[in-house]
N, C-alpha and C positions, 0 to 999 in steps of 0.2 A: 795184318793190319794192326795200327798199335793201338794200344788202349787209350791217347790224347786223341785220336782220326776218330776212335768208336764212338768218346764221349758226344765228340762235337757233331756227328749224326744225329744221336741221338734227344741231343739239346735242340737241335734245329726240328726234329721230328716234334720234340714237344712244342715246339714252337707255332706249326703250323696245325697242331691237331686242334679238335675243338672240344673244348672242356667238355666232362662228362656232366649230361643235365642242360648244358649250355645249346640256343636253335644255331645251327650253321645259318648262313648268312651268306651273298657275295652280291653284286652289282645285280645281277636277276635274279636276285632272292632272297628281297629286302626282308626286315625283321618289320612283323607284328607293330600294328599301333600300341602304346602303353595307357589301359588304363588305371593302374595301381595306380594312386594319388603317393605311397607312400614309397614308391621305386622313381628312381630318374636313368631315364634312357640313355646312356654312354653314345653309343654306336656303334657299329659293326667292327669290332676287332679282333685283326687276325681271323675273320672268319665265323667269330660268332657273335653273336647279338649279346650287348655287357648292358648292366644295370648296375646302380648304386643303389643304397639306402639313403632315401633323403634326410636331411640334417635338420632336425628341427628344433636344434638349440638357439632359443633366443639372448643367450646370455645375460637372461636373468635372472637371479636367485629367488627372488619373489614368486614365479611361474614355476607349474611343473607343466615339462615339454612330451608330448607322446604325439604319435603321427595315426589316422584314420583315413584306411584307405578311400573309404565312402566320403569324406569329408572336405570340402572345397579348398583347395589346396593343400589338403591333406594333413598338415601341421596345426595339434591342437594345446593350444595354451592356457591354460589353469590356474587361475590364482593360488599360489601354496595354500592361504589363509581362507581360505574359501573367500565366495561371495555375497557382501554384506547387502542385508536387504537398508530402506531407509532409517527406519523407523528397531532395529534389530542393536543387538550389542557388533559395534564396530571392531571387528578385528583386523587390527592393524599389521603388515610385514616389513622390518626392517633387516638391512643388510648388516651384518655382523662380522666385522673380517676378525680373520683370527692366522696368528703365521704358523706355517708347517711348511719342514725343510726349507728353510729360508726364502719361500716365498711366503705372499699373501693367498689368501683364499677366501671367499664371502660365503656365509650358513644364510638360513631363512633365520628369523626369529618371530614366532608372531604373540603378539601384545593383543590383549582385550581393553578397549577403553571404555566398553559400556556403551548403553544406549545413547543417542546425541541430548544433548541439552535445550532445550525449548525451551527455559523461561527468559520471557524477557524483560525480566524486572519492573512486569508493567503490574497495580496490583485490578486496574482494569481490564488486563484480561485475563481469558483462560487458555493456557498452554496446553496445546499436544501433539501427536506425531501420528499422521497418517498417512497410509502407505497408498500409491507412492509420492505425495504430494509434499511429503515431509512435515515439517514446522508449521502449527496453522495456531493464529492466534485470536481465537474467538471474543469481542466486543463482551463484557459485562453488562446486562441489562441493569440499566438506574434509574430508569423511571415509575416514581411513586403515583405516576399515575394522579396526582392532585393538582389542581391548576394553581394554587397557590404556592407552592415550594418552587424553586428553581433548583432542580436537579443537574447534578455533575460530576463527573468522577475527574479526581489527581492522580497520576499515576503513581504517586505517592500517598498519600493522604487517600485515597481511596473516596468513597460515595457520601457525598454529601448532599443537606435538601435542605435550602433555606428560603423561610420562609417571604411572599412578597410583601411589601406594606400594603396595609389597604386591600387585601385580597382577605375573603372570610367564604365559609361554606356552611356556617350554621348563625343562628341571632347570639349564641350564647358566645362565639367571637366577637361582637360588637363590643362587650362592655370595656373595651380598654380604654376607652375615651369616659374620664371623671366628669367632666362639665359636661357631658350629654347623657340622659338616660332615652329609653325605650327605642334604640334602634336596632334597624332590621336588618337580614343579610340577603341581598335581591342580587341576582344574575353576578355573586363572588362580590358583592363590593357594598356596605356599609350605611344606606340610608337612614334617612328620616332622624326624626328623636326630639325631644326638645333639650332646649338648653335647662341644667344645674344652677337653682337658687342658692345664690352662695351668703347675702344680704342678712346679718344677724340682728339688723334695726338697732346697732348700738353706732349713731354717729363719730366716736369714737379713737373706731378701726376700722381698715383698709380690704375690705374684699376681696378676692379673688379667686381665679378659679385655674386649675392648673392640669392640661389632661391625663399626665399619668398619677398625678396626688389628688385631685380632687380639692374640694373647696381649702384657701387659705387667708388666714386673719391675721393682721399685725395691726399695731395700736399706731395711731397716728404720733407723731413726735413734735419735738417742740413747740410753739407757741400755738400752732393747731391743735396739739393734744391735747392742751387746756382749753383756748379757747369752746373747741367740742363739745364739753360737759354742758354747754346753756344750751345746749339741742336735744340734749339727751330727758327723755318722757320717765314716768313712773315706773318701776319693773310692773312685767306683767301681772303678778301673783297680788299688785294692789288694784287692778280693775275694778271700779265698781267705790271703792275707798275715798274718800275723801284723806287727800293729806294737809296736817294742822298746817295752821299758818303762819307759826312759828318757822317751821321747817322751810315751806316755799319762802317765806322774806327775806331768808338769812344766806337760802341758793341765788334769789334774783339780788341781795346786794353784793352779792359774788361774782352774780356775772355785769354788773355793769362796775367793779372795780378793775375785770378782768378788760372791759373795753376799754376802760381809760389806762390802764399799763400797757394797750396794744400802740399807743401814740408818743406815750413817756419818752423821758431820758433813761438811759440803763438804773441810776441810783433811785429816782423813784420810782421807776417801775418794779425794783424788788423790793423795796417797802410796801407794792399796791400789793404785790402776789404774798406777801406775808399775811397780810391784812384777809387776802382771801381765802388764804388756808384756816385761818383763826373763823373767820363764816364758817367753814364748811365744817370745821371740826365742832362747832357747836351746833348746826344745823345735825348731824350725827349724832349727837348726844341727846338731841330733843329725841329720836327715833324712838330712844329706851322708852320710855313715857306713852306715845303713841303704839307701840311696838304692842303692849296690852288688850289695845280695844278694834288695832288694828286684823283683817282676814289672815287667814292662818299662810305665815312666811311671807307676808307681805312688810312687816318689820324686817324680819332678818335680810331680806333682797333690798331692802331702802338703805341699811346701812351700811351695807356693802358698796352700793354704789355711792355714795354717799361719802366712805372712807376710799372708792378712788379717785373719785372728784380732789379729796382733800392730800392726796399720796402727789396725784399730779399737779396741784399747784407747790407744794414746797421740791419737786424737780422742777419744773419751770425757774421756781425762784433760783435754786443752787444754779443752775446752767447761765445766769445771766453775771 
C-alpha cells in the first residue's frame, strides 16, 4: 500500500472519529439541550455535538464586552467609564481613532466633566441635585410677613418689599401727613386727627398747608400786598397798650390814599403810593417816642411792622 492510499485512510478516519471530549451524536442520539448562556449550539457534526463561543462584541469601544453564563442572554455590557450616578462627577467616554498599520482603530478615552450644573441663573432660587431626581430648584422664601410691603423677588434684582401707601402698623407711622396731627393707626390704615392751623393772623400772607412740608407762607403781591396792611391789628406784644394817635392817623391816612390809588390812573396812582410811603415812614418814626413808655417789645414789633407797611408801598409804587 502506498503511502498517498495510507494518508487518505487515515484523513477519512480522522474525519469520522469524534473529537476527544466531544458527546457523539447521530439521529437517535440527539445532543443534550444547552444551557450555557455563553456557548451556542452548532449541531451535530460529523457525529459529535459542536459548540461555539458566543460573540459578544458589541463593537463598541465605549463598552467592555464579557459573557455570564447565568445571565440572560448571556452577553454582558459595561460602560468603559463606569456608571454615572445623577447628581455624581459625569464621566464621559469618547472614541479616539488613532492609525496603526495603515488602518484606523478607535481607544476609550474617558473625560471627567464634573458634577452637572444646576444653576439656573435665577437668584430666586435655590439650586441643587438630588439623587435621582436630578436638578431641583427650590422657590426662595420672600415674604416679610408684613401686610404693608408688597413682597417680590426679580430674578435678577432679587428680594424686594415695598412699602403700600396708606398702610401703617403703628400711630408713630401716621405722622407723615403735616396738616394733620394726632392720628391713629386702626386695622393698617391711618384715621382720625385733626386738621394743622396753619393761619399766622397776618392778613398779609397766604396760608397754607402742604402734606409732606407742613404749614407754608408766602406774602401776598401786588396791589393786594398793599392794599392788606389796613387789616393788619397791633403786634401782639402791644395788647393791653394804647397806641398814640399820631401813629393810628398817619396809618388810617395811608390807607384811604391807598383806596383812592386802587381807582386811579397809573400816573397818579404812584404819586398816591409815594405819598403813602412818606405816612408810613413817619408813622414809624413816631414809634421811637412811644417805643419809651410803651410794654416791653411792643415798640420794636410796631416798627417793624410798620417799616413793612412802608417797604411795601414804595414796591407797589416801582411796579406801576
Amino acid at each position: 500500500m502506498s503511502k498517498a492510499t495510507l494518508g487518505l485512510i487515515l484523513l477519512a478516519a480522522l474525519l469520522h472519529a469524534t473529537p476527544a471530549g466531544a458527546q457523539a451524536c447521530d439521529p437517535g442520539n440527539p445532543c443534550p439541550l444547552n444551557f450555557n448562556q455563553c456557548r451556542i449550539f452548532d449541531g451535530c457534526i460529523n457525529g459529535s455535538c459542536v459548540y461555539s463561543d458566543r460573540n459578544c462584541d458589541d463593537g463598541d469601544v465605549c463598552t467592555d464586552d464579557s459573557c455570564n453564563a447565568n445571565a440572560p442572554g448571556g452577553c454582558v455590557h459595561v460602560p468603559h467609564c463606569g456608571v454615572n450616578t445623577i447628581c455624581s462627577d459625569q464621566n464621559i467616554c469618547f472614541k479616539r481613532a488613532i492609525p496603526l498599520g495603515g488602518h484606523i482603530v478607535f481607544i476609550a478615552e474617558c473625560v471627567n466633566e464634573g458634577p452637572p450644573n444646576c444653576d439656573d441663573n435665577d437668584v430666586c432660587t435655590t439650586d441643587h441635585c438630588v439623587e435621582p431626581a436630578g436638578c431641583l430648584h427650590d422657590p426662595v422664601p420672600f415674604d416679610d410677613h408684613d401686610v404693608c410691603t408688597l413682597d417680590e423677588c426679580d430674578p435678577v434684582a432679587g428680594i424686594s418689599h415695598t412699602p403700600l401707601p396708606g398702610c401703617c402698623n403703628l400711630d408713630t407711622e401716621c405722622s407723615g401727613d403735616k396738616c394733620t396731627t394726632g392720628k391713629q393707626c386702626v386695622d393698617h390704615s391711618c384715621t382720625g386727627g385733626a386738621a394743622v392751623t396753619c393761619d399766622d393772623g397776618d392778613p398779609c400772607t397766604i396760608d397754607s398747608c402742604n402734606p409732606a412740608d407742613g404749614c407754608l407762607t408766602r406774602s401776598r403781591d401786588g396791589f393786594e400786598g398793599l392794599a392788606c396792611i389796613c387789616d393788619r391789628t397791633p403786634p401782639a406784644t402791644c395788647a393791653g397798650a394804647t397806641v398814640p394817635r399820631t401813629i393810628t392817623k398817619r396809618s388810617t391816612k395811608a390807607c384811604k390814599l391807598i383806596a383812592t390809588a386802587r381807582t386811579a390812573d397809573t400816573v397818579h396812582a404812584r404819586k398816591l403810593l409815594g405819598r403813602v410811603a412818606v405816612q408810613l415812614k413817619r408813622a414809624k418814626a413816631a414809634v421811637a417816642r412811644f417805643g419809651r413808655k410803651a410794654p416791653a417789645g411792643c415798640g420794636q414789633a410796631l416798627a417793624a411792622q410798620l417799616g413793612d407797611d412802608e417797604a411795601r408801598a414804595q414796591s407797589a409804587e416801582q411796579s406801576l
